[in-house]
C-alpha positions as CSV (number, residue, x, y, z in Angstrom):
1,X,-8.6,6.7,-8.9
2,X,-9.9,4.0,-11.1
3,X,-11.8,0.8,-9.0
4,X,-9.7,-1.3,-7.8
5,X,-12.2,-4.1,-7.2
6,X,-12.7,-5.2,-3.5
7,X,-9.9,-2.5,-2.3
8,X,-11.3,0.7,-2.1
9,X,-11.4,1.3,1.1
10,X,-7.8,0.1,1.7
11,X,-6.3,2.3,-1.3
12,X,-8.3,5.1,0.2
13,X,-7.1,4.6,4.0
14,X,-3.1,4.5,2.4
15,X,-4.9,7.8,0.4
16,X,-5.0,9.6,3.5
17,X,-1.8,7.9,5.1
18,X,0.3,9.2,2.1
19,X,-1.2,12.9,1.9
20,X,-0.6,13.3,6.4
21,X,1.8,15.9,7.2
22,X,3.9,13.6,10.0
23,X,3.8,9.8,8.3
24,X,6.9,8.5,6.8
25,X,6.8,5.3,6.8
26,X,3.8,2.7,6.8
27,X,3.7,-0.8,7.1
28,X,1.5,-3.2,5.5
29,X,0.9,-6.6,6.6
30,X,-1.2,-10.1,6.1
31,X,-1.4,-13.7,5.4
32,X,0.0,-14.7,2.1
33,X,-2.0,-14.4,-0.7
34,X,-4.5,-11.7,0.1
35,X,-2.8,-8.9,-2.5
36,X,-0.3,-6.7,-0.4
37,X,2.0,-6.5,-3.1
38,X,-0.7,-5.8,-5.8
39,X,-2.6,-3.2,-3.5
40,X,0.8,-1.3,-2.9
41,X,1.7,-1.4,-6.5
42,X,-1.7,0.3,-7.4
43,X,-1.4,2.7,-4.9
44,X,1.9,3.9,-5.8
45,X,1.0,4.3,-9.6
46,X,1.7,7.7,-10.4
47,X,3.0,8.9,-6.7
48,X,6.3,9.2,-5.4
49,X,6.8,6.3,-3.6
50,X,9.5,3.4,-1.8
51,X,8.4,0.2,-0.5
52,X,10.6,-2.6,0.3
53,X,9.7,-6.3,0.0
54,X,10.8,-8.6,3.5
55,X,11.1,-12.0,2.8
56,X,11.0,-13.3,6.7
57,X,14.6,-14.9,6.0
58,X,17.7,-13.4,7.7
C-alpha cells in the first residue's frame, strides 16, 4: 500500500477490519473535515467495496 501521509495506521486498522472472517459492515465517523471520505476512498482502491455517504438530514 502506497503512504498515505498521516493515515497509516487508520488504513491499516480498516486493513485488518476488511480481511476478519465475521465483519460486514464498519462504520466510520468524525468531525467534518478531518478526511473520512478521502481515507475510505484510498482504502477501497482496488478492493471490493460499498460505502454509503449519510448526510445527517432526514
Amino acid at each position: 500500500m502506497e503512504s498515505f501521509t498521516g493515515r497509516e495506521r487508520e488504513l491499516s486498522l480498516l486493513d485488518d477490519i476488511y480481511h476478519r472472517e465475521r465483519i460486514r459492515t464498519c462504520a466510520v465517523y468524525g468531525r467534518r473535515g478531518i478526511g473520512k471520505t478521502s481515507l475510505l476512498r484510498r482504502f477501497s482502491e482496488g478492493r471490493r467495496t460499498l460505502f454509503v455517504r449519510f448526510t445527517g438530514q432526514s
